[in-house]
C-alpha positions in Angstrom: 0.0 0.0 0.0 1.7 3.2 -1.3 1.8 6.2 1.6 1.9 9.3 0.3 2.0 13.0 2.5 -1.3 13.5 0.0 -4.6 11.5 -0.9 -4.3 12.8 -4.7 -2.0 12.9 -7.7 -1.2 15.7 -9.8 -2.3 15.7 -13.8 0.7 16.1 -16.2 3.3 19.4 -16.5 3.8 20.8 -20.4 6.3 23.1 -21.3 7.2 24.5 -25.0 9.6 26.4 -26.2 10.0 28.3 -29.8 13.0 30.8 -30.7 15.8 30.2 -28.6 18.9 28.5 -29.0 18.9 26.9 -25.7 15.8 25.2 -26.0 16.1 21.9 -24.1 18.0 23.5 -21.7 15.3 26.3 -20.7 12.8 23.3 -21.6 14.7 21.2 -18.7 14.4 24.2 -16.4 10.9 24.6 -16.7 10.0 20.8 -16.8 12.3 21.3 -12.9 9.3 23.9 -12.2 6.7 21.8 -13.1 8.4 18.6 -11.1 5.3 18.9 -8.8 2.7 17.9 -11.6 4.5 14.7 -12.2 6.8 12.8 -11.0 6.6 8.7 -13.3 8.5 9.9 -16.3 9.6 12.8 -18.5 10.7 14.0 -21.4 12.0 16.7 -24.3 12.3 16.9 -28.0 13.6 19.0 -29.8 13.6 20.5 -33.2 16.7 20.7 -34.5 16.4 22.7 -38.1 13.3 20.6 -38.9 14.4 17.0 -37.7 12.5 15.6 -34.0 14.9 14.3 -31.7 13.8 12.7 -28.6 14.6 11.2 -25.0 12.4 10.1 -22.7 12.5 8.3 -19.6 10.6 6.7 -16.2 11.0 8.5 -13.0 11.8 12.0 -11.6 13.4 14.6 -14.2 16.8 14.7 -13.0 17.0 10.6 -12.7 15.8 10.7 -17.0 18.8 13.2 -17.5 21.2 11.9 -15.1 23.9 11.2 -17.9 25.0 15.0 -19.3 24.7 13.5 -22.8 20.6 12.5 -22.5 20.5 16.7 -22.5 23.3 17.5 -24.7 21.7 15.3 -27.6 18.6 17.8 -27.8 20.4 20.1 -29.8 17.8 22.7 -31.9 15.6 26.2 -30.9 12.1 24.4 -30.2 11.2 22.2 -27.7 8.4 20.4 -26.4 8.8 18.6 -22.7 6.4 16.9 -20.3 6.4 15.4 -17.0 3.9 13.0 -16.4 1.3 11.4 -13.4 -0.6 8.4 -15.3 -4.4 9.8 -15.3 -4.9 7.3 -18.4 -3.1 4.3 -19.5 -1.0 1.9 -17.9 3.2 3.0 -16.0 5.0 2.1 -19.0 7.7 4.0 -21.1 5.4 4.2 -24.1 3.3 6.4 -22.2 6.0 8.6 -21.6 5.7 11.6 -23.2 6.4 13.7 -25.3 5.0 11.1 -27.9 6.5 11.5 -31.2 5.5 10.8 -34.7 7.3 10.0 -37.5 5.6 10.2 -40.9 6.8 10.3 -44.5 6.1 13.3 -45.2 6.7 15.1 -41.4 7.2 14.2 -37.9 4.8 15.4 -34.9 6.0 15.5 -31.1 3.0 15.7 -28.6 2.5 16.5 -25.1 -0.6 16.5 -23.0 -2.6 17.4 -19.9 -5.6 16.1 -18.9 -8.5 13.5 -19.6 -10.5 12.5 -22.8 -14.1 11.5 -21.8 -14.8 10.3 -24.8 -11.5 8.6 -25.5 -12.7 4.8 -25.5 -15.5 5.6 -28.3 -13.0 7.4 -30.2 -10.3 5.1 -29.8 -12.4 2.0 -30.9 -13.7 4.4 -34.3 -10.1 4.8 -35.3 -9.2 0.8 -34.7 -12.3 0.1 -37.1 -10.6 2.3 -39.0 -7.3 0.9 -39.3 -5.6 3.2 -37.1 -2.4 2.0 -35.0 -2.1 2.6 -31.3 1.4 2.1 -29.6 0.5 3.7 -26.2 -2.6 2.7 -23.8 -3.0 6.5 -22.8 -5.4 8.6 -24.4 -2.6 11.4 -25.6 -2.3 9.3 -28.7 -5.7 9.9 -29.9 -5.6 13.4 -31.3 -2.7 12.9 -33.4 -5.0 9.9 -35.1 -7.8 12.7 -35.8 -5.4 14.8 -37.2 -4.1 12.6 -39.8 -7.4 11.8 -40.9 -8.6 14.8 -40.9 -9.8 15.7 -44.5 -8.9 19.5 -44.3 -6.5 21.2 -46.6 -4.3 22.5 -44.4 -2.1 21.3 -41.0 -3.9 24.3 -39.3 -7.7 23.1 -40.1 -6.8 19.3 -39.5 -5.6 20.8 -35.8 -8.9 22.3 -35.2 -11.4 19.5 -36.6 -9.3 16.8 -34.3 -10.1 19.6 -31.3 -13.4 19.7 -32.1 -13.7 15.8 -32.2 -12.4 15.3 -28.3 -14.0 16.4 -25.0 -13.0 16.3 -21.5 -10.3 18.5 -20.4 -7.3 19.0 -21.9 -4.0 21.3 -23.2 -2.4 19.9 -25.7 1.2 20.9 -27.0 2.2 19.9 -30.9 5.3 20.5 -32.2 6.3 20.0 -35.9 8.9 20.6 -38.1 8.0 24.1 -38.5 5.7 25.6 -35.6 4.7 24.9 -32.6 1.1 24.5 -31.5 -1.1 25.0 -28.2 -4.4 24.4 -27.5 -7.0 24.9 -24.6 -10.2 23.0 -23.9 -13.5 25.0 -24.3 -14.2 25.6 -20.6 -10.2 25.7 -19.8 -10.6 23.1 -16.8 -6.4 22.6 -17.4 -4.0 25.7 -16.9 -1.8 26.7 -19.6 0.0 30.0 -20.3 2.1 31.8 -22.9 5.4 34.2 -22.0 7.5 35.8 -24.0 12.0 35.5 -23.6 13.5 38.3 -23.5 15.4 36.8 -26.7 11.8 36.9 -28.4 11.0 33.7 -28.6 7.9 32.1 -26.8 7.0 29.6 -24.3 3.8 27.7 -23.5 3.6 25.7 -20.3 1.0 24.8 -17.4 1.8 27.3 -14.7 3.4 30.8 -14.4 6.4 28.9 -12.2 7.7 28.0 -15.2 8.1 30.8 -17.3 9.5 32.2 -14.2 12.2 29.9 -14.0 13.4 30.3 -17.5 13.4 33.9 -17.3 10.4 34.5 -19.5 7.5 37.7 -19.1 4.3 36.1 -18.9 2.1 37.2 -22.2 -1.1 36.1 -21.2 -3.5 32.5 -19.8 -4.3 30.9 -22.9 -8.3 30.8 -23.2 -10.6 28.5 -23.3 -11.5 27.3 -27.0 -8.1 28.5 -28.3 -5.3 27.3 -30.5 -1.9 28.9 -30.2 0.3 28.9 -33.3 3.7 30.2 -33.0 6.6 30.3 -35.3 9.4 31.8 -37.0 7.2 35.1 -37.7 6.0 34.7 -34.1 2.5 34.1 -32.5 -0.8 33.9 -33.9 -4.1 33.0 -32.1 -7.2 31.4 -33.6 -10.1 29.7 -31.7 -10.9 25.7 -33.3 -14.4 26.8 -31.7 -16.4 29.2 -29.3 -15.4 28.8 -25.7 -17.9 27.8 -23.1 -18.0 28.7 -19.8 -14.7 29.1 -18.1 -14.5 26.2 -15.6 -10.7 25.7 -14.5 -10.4 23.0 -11.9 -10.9 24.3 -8.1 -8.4 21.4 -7.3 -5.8 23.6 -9.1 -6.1 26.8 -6.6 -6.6 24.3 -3.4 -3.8 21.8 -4.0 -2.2 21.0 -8.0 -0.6 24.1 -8.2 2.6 25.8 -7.2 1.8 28.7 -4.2 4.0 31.1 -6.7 2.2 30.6 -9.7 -0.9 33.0 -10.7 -4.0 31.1 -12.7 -6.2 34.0 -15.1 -4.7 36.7 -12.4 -5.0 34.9 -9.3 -1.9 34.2 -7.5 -2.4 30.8 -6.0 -1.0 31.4 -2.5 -3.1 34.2 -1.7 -6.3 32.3 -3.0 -5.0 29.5 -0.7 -4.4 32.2 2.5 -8.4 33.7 1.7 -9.5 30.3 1.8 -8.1 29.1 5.5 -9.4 33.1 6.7 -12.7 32.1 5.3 -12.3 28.6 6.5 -12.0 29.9 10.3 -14.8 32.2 9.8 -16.8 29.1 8.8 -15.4 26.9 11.5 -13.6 28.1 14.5 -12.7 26.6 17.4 -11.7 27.0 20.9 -7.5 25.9 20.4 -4.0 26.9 21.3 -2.2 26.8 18.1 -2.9 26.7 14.4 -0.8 23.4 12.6 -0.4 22.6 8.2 0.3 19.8 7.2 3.1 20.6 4.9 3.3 21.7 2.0 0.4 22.6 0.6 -1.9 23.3 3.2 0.5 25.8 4.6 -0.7 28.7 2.9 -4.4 27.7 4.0 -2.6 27.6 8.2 -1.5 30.7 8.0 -4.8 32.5 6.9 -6.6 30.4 9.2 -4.1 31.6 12.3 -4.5 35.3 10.8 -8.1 35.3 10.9 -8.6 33.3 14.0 -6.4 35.1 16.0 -4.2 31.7 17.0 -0.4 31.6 16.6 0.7 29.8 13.7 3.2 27.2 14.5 5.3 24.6 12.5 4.1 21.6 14.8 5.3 19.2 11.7 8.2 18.8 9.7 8.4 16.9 6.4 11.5 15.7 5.7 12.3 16.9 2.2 15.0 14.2 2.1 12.5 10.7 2.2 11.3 9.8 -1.2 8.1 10.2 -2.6 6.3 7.4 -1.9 7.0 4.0 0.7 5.4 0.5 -0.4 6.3 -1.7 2.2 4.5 -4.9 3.1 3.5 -4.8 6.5 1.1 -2.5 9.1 4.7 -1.8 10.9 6.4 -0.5 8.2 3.8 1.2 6.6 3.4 3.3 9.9 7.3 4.0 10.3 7.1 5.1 6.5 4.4 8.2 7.5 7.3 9.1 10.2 10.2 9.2 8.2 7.5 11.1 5.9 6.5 13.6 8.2 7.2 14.4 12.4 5.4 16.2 15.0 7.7 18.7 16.2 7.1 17.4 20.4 7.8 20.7 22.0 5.8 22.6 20.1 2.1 20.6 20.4 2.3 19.0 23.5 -0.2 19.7 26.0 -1.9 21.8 23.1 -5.5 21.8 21.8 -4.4 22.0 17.7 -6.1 23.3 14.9 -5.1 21.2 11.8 -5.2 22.4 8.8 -5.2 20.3 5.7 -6.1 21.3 1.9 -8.4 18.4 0.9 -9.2 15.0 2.4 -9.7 12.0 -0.6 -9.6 8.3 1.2 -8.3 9.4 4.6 -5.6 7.3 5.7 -3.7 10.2 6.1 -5.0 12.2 8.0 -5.9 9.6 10.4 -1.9 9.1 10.8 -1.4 12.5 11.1 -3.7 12.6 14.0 -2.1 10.1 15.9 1.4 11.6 15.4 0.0 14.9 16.6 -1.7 12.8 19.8 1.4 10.4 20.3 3.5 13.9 20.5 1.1 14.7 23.4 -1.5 17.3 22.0 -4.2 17.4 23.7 -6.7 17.4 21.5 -6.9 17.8 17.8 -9.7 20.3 15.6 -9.0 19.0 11.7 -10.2 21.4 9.3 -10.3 21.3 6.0 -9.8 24.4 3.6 -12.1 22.6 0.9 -15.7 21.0 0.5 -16.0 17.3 0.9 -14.4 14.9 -1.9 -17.9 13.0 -2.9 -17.6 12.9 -6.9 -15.0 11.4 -8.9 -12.8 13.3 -11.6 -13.1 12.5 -15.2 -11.1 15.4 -16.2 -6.9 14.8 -15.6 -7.0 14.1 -11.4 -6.9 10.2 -10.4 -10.2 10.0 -8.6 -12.4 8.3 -10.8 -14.8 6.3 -8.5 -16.7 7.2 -5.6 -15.7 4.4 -3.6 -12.1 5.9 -3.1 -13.7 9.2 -1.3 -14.4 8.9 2.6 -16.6 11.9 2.1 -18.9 9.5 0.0 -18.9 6.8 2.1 -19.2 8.5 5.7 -20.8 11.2 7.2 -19.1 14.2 9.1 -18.7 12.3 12.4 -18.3 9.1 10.8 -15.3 10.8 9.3 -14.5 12.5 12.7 -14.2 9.2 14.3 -12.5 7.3 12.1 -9.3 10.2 12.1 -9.7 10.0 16.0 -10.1 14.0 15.5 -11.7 15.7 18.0 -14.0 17.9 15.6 -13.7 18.5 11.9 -14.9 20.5 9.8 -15.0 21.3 5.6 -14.8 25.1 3.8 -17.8 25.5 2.1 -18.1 25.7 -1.8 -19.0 29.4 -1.8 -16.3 30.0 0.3 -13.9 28.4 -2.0 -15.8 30.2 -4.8 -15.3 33.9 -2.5 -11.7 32.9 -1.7 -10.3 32.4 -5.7 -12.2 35.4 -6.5 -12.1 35.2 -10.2 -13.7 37.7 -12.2 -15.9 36.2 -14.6 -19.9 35.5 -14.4 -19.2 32.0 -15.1 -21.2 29.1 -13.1 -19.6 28.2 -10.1 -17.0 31.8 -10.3 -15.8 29.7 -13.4 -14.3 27.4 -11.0 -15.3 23.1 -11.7 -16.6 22.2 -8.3 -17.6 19.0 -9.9 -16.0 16.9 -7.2 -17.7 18.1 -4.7 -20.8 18.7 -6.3 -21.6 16.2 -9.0 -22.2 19.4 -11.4 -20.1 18.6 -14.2 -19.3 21.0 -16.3 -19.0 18.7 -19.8 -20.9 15.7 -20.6 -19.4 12.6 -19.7 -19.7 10.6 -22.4 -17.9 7.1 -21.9 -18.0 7.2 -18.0 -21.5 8.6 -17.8 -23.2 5.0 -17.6 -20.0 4.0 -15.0 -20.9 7.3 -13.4 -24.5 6.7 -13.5 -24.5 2.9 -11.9 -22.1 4.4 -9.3 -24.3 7.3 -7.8 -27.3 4.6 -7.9 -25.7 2.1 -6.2 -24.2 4.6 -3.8 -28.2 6.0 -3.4 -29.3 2.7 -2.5 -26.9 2.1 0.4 
């Protein structure tokens, strides 16, 4: 049983790069930025004066290029890189992305974030059709549909494959002569464009990344809209009209990097406004405000702001431990969460703590978290949570895609309560994630999917609806 410091796993990072003769090098920089979306496998190509050159690899970033010459191979001044969390398809290095494409008449390299939910119908049209799969993801699909597109031009084939798949999605293409990026209509996955100070462009999932490569951010790429940048620089089309704006919530309260800003919200701040909200909503008589590191840290400190309660760092994660422990026995498993994480003794004992997490999925957790706290001597523990109750499963890019994986669905508050051995616990409300991102749009929902906690989806689901639909009976007739 894999322990992990959080119930969910990040989508996919994308990074592209036109105009610059360093191009796998900034690309490697910003893939190091975008480390937190994926951790499985990774990969760059390059275009080197019209020929794709690849290399891939499973695990972190740094293990795919620990030999100099992986990186010093990409020679060229585009690039394309990816890191990747499986959402779809099986662990294996065809999966790895960026998938390229070599045809007799030009090569493609693609990289993708997100979920097709109509993946399996499409997937089966093109096998009646004759069409090839060498990955079991669903990244593979669109490069299909834009073969067999009947359009004239590369630019039309593009936009009638977009128009053929739905879920949510940012797709990077690069091809022997431009670089493409594309958004889907209710922009549920992040993706923006910068500028180097060189002139060229880059594309990726979060602001970190043009940060770390030294680039001005441009502007979010919107939903609906295909991105076409090359030598004569950067052109923008939309392959149809957008719908309503709808970018995960799961993005602002855990996915993405506190420094990074999503359509003009910086993430941190969003994630301070919704801990302040959060101890408007649910305070508590306590000594001392705890996060769990890292995420939830921003969401502590707005919670002690607002509450009036010292912060304090009553655990440390040890940056050192590796991601994730898989050991075979209870024992282990429980001396894996503390090399993982460690209540700091002289800080909660004999303390009535406020814990603060971002989001709770199947809740083994936070129960161990609990008892660290209680075996450190606090004496008693308040776990709040700075987001509504996980009861819905993702179909868009996060790993939750049945309801019997989410507590939330399966108990009720104290049910919950009990089972962490918390002595209260309590969820942020939807509006008050809604108040605390503070987009400005009119969209649904503050243009925010609140799908997983609502069962609102914001796109039909087309291959998982009759999975989704025996799940929610079932789970009614309980």
């Amino acid at each position: 049983m894999p322990i992990e410091a959080k119930g969910l796993n990040e989508e996919c990072g994308v990074f592209g790069i036109w105009g610059s003769t360093d191009a796998a090098q900034l690309t490697y920089f910003g893939l190091h930025a975008l480390q937190h979306r994926g951790q499985e496998g990774a990969g760059i190509t390059v275009n080197n004066q019209g020929l794709l050159q690849s290399e891939r690899g499973l695990g972190l970033l740094a293990d795919v290029f620990r030999e100099p010459q992986r990186l010093a191979r990409l020679v060229g001044t585009a690039a394309v890189g990816h890191v990747r969390y499986a959402t779809a398809g099986n662990h294996g290095i065809e999966n790895i992305q960026p998938l390229e494409f070599n045809f007799s008449d030009s090569q493609f390299a693609l990289a993708h974030n997100g979920n097709l939910t109509n993946a399996q119908t499409l997937r089966h049209e093109l096998e009646a059709d004759g069409a090839i799969f060498h990955a079991s993801s669903d990244s593979e699909i669109l490069m299909h549909l834009v073969r067999r597109s009947s359009a004239s031009t590369l630019v039309e084939q593009v936009k009638d494959a977009l128009r053929q798949v739905h879920g949510g999605f940012a797709y990077l293409l690069l091809t022997n002569g431009r670089l493409f990026a594309a958004l889907d209509p209710n922009g549920l996955r992040p993706l923006v464009v910068g500028k180097l100070p060189t002139g060229g462009y880059v594309v990726c999932s979060e602001t970190c990344a043009l940060d770390a490569v030294g680039a001005e951010f441009v502007r979010d790429v919107h939903p609906g809209e295909l991105l076409m940048i090359d030598d004569r620089g950067l052109s923008i089309t939309n392959y149809q009209p957008a719908d309503a704006l709808a970018i995960c919530a799961m993005e602002f309260i855990y996915f993405a990097r506190p420094d990074s800003d999503i359509y003009g919200v910086n993430v941190h701040s969003a994630r301070k406004r919704m801990g302040a909200q959060l101890a408007k909503e649910q305070p508590v008589a306590a000594d001392i405000v705890v996060g769990v590191p890292n995420s939830s840290l921003s969401a502590a400190t707005g919670y002690a702001e607002a509450s009036g309660l010292p912060y304090e760092m009553g655990l440390i994660k040890n940056q050192y431990s590796s991601r994730t422990f898989i050991q075979p026995t209870q024992a282990l498993r429980e001396q894996g969460v503390r090399m993982k994480l460690s209540a700091v003794r002289g800080v909660v004992a004999g303390k009535r703590v406020v814990l603060i997490d971002d989001s709770i999925v199947r809740g083994t957790t936070c129960r161990r978290i609990v008892k660290l706290l209680k075996d450190a001597g606090a004496l008693s523990v308040h776990l709040r949570i700075a987001s509504p109750p996980l009861r819905y499963p993702c179909f868009y890019g996060i790993d939750i895609q049945t309801t019997k994986e989410l507590i939330a669905a399966q108990k009720t508050l104290p049910e919950m309560c009990a089972s962490f051995g918390a002595d209260s616990l309590g969820f942020l409300s939807e509006q008050g994630v809604i108040s605390a991102v503070g987009l400005k749009t009119d969209a649904a929902y503050g243009g925010l999917c609140m799908a997983y906690f609502n069962g609102d989806y914001p796109t039909p689901l087309y291959d998982y609806q009759t999975e989704y639909d025996n799940e929610i009976q079932v789970k009614h007739n309980e």
